[in-house]
N, C-alpha and C positions, 0 to 999 in steps of 0.2 A: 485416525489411521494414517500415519508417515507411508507415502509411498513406499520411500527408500528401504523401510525396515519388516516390509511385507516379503514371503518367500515367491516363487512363481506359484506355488499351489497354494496359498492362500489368497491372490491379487483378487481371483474371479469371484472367490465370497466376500470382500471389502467392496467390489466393483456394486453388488446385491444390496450389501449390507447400506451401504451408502444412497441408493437408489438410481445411482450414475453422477453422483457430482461430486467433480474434484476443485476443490480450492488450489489458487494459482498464486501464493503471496509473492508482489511483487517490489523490488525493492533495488537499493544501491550501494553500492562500496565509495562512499565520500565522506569527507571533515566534518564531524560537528562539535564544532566551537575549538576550546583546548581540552576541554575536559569532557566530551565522550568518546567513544571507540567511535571508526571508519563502519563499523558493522550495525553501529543505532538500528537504522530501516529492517535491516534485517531480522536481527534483534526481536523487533515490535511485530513485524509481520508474520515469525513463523508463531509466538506467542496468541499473539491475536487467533491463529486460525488455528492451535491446539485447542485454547478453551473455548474457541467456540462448536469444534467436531465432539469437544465432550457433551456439550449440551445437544448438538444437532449431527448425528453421525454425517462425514465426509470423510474421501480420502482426502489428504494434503501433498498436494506436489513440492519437490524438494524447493529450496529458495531459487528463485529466481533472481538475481542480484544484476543481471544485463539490460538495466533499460535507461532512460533519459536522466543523465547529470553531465553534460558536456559543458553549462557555468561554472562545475567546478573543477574544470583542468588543471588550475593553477594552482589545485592544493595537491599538497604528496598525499600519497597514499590512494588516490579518486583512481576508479576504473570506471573512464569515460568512450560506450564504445558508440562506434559510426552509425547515425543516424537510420541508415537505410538497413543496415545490418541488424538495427536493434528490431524494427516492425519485422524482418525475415525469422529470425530467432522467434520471436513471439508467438507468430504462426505456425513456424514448424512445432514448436508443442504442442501448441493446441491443436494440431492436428495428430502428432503423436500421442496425447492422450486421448483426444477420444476413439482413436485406432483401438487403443488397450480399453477400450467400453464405458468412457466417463463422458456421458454427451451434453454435461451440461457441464459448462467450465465457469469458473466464477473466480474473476481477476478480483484479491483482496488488493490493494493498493497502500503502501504501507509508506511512501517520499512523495510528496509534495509535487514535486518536479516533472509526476509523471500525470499528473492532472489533462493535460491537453494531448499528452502522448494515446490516454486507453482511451477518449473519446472516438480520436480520429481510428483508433485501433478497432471501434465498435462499430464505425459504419464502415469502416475495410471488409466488413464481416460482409458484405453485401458487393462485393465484386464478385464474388463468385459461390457455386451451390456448393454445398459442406452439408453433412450429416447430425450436425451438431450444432449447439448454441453455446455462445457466449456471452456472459453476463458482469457487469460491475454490480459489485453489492456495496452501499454507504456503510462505516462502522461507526457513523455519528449516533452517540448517544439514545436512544428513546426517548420517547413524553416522560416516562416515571423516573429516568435518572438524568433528564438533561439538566435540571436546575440543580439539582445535589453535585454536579460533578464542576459544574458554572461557578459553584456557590466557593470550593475549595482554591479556585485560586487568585492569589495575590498579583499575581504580574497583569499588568493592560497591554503591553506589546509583547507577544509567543510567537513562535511558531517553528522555530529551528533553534536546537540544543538547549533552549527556553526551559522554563519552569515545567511543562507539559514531558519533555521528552525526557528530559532529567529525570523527572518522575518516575517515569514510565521505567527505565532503564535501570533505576534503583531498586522497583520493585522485580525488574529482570534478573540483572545481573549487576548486582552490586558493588563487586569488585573489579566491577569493569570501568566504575563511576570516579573519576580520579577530581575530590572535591579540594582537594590543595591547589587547582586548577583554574575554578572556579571563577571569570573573572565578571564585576556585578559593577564596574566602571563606565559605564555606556556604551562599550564595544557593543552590546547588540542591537544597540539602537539603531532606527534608518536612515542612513546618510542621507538620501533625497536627493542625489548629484543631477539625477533625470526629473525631478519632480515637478517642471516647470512642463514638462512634456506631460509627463501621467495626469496632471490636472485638468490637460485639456484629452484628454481619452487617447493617447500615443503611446502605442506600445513598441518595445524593441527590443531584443534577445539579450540585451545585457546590462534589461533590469534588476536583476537580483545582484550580481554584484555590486551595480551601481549604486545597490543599497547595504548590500552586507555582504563585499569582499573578504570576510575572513569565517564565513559561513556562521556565521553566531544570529538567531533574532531574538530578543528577549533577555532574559536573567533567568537564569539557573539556580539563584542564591534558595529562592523559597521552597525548591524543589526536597517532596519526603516522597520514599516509598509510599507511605499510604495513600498518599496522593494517585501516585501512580496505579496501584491497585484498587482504587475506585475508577478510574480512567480505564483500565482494562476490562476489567469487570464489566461495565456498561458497555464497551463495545462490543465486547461478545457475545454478551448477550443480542444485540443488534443484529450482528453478524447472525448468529444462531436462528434469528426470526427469519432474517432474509433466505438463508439455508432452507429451513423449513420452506415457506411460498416456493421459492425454484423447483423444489424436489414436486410440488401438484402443479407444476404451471405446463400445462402440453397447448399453449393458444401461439404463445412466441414459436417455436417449432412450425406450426402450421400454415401460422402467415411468411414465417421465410419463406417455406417449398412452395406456399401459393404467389409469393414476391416472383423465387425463383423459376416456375412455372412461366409465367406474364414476362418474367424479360426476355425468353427465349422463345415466345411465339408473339 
């Protein structure tokens, strides 16, 4: 159930239908590689969390495309916004959705980049009392398809516009896929300019460029649709389990207001 495409008389029976939880895919407008779209994340995110509302009814909030890619300013097309602005945005929705009766919100995560952002996003949750909970769900594979999905690919370094995403994007939108593009000459490998630092446990905000300035990690070359569509397929289903627990889970609920309770006496 697409937020966007519900009427106002139908919200309150998706808000039922759903049992209160809305999926938040979250995602970016940046470069990957030369050959996918600026909208990849996006792309994967809002996919990801339609098949998984088919399996496990939720509503799905529209894309969410405003959160952390500020390493990749220096490519055209990147809509990198202000840090402080991106955690304000964040929570004003999730407080606007669960206004509209969705009290369990469940951040899909769908760029890489935002990995450190919804942690610190999760204990934010605990500045102050709210109605509602907030949840990260993993879309890593399950036990029964992690090895079958392991098993399909070719490439040893992934993880941006890589054989994974290619994939994924082929089995999305395929004409989005511009494999004339395609370059399998080491550009996505890791330069390592920092890596005297990372060896010894030093980290610094401009690692990722320092390794893959033109947003590329991996080869692209082996990337097929089907590939991609076992990739999905098993996340969803992931997604779909996690969905399901959130919808019986009333213990997280109880201990925030018991948290919340105890801070204020």
């Amino acid at each position: 159930m697409r937020w966007e495409k519900l009427t106002g008389d139908q919200f309150p029976e998706a808000v039922t239908a759903a049992q209160g939880v809305c999926l938040l895919p979250l995602s970016v407008i940046e470069r990957h590689a030369h050959h996918l779209p600026l909208g990849t994340d996006m792309y994967i995110g809002r996919e990801l969390c339609r098949r998984a509302a088919e399996i496990e009814p939720a509503v799905i909030f529209p894309d969410f495309i405003f959160t952390q890619i500020l390493e990749a300013r220096h490519c055209a097309g990147t809509i990198a916004i202000d840090a402080e602005l991106i955690v304000r945005l964040l929570d004003n929705v999730c407080r606007e959705i669960a206004r509209n009766g969705l009290k369990k919100i469940v951040l899909v995560n769908a760029h890489g980049g935002n990995n450190h952002l919804i942690r610190f996003f999760l204990q934010a949750q605990l500045e102050s009392a709210r109605d509602y909970v907030v949840y990260v769900a993993s879309t890593r594979p399950g036990p029964d398809d992690e090895a079958a999905v392991a098993a399909q690919w070719a490439s040893t370094v992934d993880g941006h516009a890589g054989e994974s995403e290619t994939s994924t994007i082929l089995a999305i939108r395929p004409d989005l896929v511009r494999r004339d593009q395609l370059h399998s000459d080491g550009e996505g490998m890791p330069q390592g300019r920092l890596q005297a630092l990372r060896d010894q446990g030093i980290e610094t905000g401009i690692w990722w460029y320092a390794d893959h300035p033109t947003h590329y990690r991996g080869d692209g070359s082996p990337a097929t649709a089907a590939k991609g569509e076992t990739l999905l397929a098993a996340q969803a289903r992931a997604l779909a389990k996690a969905i399901r627990l959130i919808k019986t889970d009333a213990e997280t609920k109880r201990l925030q207001d018991a948290f919340f309770d105890a801070s204020t006496h």
